[in-house]
DOVO-38283 format. One record per residue (C-alpha): chain; x, y, z. Coordinates in pm, 1 decimal. Example, Ala and Ser with C-alpha at 12.3 -4.5 7.8 and 13.67 -1.06 7.14 Angstrom:
BEGIN
   ch       east      north         up
    A     1230.0     -450.0      780.0
    A     1367.0     -106.0      714.0
//
This chain:
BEGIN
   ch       east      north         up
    A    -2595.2     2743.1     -696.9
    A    -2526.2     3102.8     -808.6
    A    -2605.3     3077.1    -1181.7
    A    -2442.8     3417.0    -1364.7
    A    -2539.5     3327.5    -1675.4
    A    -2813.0     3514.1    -1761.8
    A    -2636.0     3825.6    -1614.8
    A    -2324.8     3774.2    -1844.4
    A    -2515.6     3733.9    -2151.7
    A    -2753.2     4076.1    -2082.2
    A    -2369.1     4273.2    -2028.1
    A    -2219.2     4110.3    -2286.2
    A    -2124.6     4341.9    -2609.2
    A    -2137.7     4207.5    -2926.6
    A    -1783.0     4085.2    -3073.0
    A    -1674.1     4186.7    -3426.2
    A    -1689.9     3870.3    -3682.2
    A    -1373.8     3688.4    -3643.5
    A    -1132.3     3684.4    -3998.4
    A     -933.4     3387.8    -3820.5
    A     -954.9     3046.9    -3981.4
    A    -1127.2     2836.0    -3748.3
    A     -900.6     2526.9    -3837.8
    A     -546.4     2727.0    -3813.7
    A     -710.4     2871.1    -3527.3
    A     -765.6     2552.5    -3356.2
    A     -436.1     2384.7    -3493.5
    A     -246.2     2686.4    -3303.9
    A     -440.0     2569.1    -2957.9
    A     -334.9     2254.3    -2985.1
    A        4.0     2344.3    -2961.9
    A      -65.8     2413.4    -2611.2
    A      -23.5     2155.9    -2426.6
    A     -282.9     2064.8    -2155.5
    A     -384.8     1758.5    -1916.6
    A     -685.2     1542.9    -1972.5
    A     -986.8     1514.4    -1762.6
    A    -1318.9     1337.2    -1763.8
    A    -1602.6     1552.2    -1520.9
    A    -1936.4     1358.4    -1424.7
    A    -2198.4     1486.5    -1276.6
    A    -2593.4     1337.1    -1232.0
    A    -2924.5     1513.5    -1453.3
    A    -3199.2     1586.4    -1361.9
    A    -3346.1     1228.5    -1389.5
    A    -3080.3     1084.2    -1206.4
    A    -2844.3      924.0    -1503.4
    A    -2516.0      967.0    -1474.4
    A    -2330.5     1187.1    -1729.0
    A    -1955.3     1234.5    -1848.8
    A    -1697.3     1465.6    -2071.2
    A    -1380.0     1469.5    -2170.2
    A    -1254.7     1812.3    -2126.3
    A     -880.7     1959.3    -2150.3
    A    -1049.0     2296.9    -2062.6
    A     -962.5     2209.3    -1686.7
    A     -749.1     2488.2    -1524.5
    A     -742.2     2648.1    -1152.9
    A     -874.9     2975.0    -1021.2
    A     -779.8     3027.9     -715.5
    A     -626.5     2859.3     -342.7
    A     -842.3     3055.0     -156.5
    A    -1164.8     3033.1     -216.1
    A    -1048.2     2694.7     -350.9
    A    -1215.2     2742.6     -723.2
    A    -1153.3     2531.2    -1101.9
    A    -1299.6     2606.5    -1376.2
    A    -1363.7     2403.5    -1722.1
    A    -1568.1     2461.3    -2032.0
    A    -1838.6     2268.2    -2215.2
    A    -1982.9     2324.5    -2557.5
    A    -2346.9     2437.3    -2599.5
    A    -2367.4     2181.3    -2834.6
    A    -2318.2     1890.3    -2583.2
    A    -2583.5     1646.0    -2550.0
    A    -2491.3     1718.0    -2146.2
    A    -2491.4     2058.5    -2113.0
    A    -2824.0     2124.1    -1952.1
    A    -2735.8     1825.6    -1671.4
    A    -2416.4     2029.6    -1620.4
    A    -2634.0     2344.7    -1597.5
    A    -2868.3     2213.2    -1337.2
    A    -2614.5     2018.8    -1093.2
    A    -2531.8     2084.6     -778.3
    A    -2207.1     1916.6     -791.5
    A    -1929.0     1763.8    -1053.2
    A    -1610.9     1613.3     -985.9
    A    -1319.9     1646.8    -1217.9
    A    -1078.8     1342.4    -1287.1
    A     -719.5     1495.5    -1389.3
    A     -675.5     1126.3    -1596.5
    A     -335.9      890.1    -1557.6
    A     -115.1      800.0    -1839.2
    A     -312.1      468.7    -1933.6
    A     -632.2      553.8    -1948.4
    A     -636.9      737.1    -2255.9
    A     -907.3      479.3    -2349.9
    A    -1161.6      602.6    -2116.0
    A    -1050.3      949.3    -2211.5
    A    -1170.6      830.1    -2566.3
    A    -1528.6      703.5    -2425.2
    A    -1608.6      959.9    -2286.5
    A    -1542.2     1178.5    -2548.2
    A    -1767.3     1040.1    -2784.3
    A    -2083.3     1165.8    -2844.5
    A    -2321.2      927.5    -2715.0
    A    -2539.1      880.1    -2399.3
    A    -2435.0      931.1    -2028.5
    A    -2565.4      557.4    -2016.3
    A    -2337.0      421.4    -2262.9
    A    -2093.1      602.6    -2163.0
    A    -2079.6      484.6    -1811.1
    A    -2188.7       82.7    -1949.0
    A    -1886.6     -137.2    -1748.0
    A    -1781.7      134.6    -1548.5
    A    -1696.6      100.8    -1195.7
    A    -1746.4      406.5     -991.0
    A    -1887.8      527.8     -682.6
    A    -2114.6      799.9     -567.5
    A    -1941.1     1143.3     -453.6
    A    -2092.8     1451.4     -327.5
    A    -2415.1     1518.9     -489.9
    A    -2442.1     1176.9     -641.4
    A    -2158.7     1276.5     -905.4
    A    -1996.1      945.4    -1009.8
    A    -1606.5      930.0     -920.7
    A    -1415.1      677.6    -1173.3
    A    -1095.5      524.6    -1023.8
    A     -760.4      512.3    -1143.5
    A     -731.7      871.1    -1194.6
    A     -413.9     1044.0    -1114.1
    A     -632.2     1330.3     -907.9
    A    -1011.2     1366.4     -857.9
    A    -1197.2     1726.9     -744.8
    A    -1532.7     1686.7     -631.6
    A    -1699.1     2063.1     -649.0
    A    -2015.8     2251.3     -573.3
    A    -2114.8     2469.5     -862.6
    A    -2018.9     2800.2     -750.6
    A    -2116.2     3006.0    -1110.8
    A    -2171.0     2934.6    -1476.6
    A    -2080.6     3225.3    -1707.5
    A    -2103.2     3285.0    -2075.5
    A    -1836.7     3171.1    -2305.1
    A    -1888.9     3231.6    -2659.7
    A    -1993.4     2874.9    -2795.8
    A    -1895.7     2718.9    -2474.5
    A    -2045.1     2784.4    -2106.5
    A    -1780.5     2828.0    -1829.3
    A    -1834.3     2672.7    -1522.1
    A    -1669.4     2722.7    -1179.1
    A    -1680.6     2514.0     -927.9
    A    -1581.7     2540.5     -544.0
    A    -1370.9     2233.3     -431.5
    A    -1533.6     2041.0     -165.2
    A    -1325.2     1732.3     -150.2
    A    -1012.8     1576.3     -360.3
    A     -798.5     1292.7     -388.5
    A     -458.3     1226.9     -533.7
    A     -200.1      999.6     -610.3
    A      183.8      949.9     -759.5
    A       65.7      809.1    -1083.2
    A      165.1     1010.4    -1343.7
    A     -140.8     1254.0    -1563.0
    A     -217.1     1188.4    -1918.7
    A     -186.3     1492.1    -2158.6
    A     -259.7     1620.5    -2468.7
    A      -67.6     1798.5    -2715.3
    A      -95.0     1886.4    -3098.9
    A     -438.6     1612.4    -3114.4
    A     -249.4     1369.8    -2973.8
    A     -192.9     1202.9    -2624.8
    A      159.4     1185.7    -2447.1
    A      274.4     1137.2    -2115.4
    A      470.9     1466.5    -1881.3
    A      791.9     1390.5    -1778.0
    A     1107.4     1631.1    -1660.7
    A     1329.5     1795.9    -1855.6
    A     1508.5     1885.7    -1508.5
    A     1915.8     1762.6    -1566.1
    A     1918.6     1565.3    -1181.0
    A     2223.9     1360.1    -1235.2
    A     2539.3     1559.5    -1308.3
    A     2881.2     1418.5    -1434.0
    A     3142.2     1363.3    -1203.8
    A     3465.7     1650.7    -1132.7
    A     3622.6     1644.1    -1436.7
    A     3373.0     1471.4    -1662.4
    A     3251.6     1651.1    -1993.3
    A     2897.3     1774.3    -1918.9
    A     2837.6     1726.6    -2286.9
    A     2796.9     1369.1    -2168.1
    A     2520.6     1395.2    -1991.1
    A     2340.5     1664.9    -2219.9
    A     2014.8     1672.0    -2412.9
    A     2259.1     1757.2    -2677.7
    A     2447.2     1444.7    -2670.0
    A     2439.4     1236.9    -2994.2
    A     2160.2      999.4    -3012.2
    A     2382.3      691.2    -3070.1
    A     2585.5      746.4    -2829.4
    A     2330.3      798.3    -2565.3
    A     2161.3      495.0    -2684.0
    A     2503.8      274.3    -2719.7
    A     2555.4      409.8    -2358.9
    A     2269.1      273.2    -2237.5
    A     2277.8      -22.3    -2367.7
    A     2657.0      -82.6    -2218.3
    A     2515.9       18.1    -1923.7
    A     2250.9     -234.4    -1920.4
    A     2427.6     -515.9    -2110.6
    A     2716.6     -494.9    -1835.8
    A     2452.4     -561.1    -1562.6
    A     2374.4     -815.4    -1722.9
    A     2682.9     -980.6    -1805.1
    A     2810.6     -935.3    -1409.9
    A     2510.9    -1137.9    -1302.6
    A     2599.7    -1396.7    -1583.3
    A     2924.2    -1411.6    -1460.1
    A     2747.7    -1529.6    -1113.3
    A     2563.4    -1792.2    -1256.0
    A     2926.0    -1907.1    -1452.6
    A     2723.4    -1837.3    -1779.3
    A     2876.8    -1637.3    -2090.4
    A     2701.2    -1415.3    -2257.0
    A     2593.8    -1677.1    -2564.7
    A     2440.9    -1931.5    -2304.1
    A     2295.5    -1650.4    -2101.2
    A     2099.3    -1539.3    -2407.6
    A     1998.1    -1916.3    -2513.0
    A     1866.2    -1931.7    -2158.4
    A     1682.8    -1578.2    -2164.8
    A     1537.8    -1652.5    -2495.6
    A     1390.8    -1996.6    -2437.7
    A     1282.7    -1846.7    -2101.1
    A     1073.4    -1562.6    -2316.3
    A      961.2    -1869.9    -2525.0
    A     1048.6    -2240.1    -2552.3
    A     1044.9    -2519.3    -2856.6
    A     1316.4    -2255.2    -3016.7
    A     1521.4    -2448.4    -3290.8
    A     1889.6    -2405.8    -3277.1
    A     1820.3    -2204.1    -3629.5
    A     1561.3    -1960.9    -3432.7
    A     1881.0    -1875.8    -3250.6
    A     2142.6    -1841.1    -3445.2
    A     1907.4    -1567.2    -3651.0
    A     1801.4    -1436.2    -3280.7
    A     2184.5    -1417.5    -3185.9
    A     2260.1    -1239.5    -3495.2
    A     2060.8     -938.4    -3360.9
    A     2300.9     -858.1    -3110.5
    A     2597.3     -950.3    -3345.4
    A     2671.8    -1272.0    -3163.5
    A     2695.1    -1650.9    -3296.5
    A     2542.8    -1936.4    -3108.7
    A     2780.3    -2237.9    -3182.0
    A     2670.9    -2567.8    -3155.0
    A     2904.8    -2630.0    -2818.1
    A     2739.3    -2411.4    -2672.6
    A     2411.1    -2601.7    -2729.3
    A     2577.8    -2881.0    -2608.3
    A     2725.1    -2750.8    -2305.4
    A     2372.8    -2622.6    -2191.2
    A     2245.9    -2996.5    -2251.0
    A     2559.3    -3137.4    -2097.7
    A     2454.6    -2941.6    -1757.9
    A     2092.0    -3057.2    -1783.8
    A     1960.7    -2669.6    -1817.6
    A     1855.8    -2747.3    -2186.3
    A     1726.8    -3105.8    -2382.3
    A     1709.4    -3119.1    -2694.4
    A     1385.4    -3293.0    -2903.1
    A     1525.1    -3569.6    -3070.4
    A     1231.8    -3720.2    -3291.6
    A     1349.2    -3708.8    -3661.3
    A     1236.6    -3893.2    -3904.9
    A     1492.6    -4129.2    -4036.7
    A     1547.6    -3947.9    -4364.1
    A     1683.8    -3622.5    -4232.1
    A     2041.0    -3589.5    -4233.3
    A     2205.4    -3646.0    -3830.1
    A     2432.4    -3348.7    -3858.2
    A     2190.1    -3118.6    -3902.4
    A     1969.9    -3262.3    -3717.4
    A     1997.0    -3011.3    -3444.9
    A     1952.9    -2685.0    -3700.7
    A     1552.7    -2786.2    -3684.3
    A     1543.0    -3005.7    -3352.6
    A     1340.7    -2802.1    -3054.1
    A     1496.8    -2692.8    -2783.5
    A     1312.6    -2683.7    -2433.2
    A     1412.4    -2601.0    -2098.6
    A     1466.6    -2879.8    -1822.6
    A     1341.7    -2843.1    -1474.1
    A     1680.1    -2709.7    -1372.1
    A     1656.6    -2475.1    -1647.1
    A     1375.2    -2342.9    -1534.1
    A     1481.5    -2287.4    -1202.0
    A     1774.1    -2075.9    -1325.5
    A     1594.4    -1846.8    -1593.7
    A     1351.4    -1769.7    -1308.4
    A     1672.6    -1675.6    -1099.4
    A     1754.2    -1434.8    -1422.5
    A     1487.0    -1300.3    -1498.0
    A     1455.6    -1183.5    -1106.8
    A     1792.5    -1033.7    -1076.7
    A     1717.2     -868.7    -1408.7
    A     1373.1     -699.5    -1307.1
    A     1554.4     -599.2    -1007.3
    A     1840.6     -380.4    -1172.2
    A     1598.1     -275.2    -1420.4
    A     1341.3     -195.6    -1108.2
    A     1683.8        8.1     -932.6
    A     1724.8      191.4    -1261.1
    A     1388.5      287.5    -1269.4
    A     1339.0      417.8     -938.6
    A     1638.6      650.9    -1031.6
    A     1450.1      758.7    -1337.3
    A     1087.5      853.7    -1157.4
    A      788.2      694.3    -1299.0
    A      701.9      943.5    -1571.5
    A     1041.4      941.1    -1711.6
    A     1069.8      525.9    -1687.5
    A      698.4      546.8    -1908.0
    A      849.8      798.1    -2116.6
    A     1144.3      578.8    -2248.1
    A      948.9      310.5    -2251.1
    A      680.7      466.9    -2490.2
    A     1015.5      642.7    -2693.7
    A     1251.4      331.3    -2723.7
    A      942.8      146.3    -2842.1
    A      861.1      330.1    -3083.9
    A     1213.0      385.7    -3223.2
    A     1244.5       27.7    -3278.3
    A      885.4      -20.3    -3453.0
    A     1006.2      226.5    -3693.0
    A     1375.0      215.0    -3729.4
    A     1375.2     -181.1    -3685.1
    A     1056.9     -339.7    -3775.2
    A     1186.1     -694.8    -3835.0
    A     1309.1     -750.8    -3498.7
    A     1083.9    -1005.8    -3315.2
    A      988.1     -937.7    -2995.8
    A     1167.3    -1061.3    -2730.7
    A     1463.5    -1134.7    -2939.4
    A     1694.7    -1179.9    -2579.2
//
């Protein structure tokens, strides 16, 4: 290991006292934004240690070199100073959690307590999952203000398609493309297909989109679109009451009849629970009666709900993984806030 920090510090001139504010200062940073990454390494006993670090960035293709900083203030720094090796993990999108462990400031044991790795070169622990790992041979260490720089040669990596986790303004998010791959047809407005386009109108789009999918696979099944929803919402959940979906219907501006009810039962996709006591009143009997699925039933939601994760599978593959997380993440938050009283799984 060539260790240049002892060098840096004798060279280094003294640096005028800063007039920034440290928290505007640091506020301003985080606008960049940056991936995540955990690097591991083993101290001098032998334990295992681990940091979060968005410092991560390359130096150069040839001599493959990264770099990343670590606080002299970490309770890890001297195993870091001392090891032969560390591997960086550039993180995935879901593991934001593990991101979070190891950013606390507790012990390499702890940190590492129901972990699953393996050993890499020079014992450094390699976590799974990860989007990209670097295993490197310290190549220098140099002086970095209230952080210590450290360089390392890469020896070894891995990758994969998943997409990296990121971090922007204190908060984690997921990259995606802002690259316009699908253009309109001759003739069409490209206004339509712009990241200028009203919101409700790219959302009604989508939904048309969608909904028509849906409707043409209906269609197969010689299903319209009110028994198609009975049949998609007892298949999210069964024991529904015909009054659970009327108010479920009325999400998607539709009105479940009673016919249709009885049509369902009439084919045997649908029975109906018919223990009252004798007090209630027969005609509305069926407002509070459950409603399960019969065998047949069954059979046919599964049917529905293949064909569905197929064109929504199609659509996604379009999309690319990032972007399919992306809306995901987006569209569910956008109902949380803009329509909290929707139950889930209202289709």
């Amino acid at each position: 290991m060539i260790n240049d920090l002892q060098p840096s510090q004798q060279n280094r001139q003294p640096l005028p006292e800063t007039t920034l504010d440290p928290r505007e200062f640091r506020q301003a940073l985080g606008t960049f934004t940056t991936g995540v990454t955990i690097v591991t390494a083993r101290g001098p006993d032998g334990a295992p240690v681990g940091v979060t670090a968005n410092s991560f960035n390359s130096v150069s293709l040839n001599p493959p070199l990264v770099l990343w900083s670590l606080a002299r203030k970490s309770q890890s720094l001297a195993a870091f100073e001392s090891a032969s090796h560390w591997a960086v993990h550039i993180l995935a999108h879901d593991q934001n959690d593990l991101s979070g462990r190891f950013a606390r400031s507790t012990s390499g044991a702890e940190k590492f307590e129901d972990i699953k790795y393996e050993d890499g070169l020079g014992e450094a622990p390699l976590l799974s999952g990860c989007t990209t790992r670097l295993q490197c041979r310290t190549a220098h260490i140099y002086d970095g203000g209230d952080h210590v720089i450290l360089v390392g040669e890469v020896l070894r990596f891995d990758k994969c398609d998943t997409p990296p986790l990121v971090f922007q303004s204190g908060n984690y998010a997921i990259a995606t493309s802002t690259t316009q791959t699908v253009m309109p047809p001759d003739g069409e407005d490209p206004r339509n297909v712009s990241e200028t386009s009203s919101l409700g109108y790219l959302l009604a789009s989508a939904y048309l989109h969608f909904s028509a999918k849906s409707r043409e696979h209906a269609s197969e099944l010689e299903l319209n679109d009110i028994e198609y929803l009975i049949l998609n919402a007892l298949g999210a959940r069964e024991a529904r009451t015909y009054h659970e979906l009327i108010t479920l219907a009325a999400y998607t501006g539709r009105f479940v009849g009673r016919e249709s009810i009885n049509d369902l039962a009439a084919r045997g996709l649908i029975r109906i629970d018919d223990e009252i006591e004798e007090t209630t009143n027969p005609p509305e009997h069926i407002d509070h009666s459950h409603i399960y699925l019969t065998q047949e039933g069954k059979v046919l939601v599964t049917r529905i709900t293949s064909q569905s994760q197929q064109v929504e599978e199609n659509m996604m593959r379009q999309l690319g993984v990032p972007e399919t997380i992306a809306l995901r993440t987006l569209l569910s938050r956008f109902v949380r806030i803009h329509s909290p009283l929707i139950p889930y799984r209202w289709f």
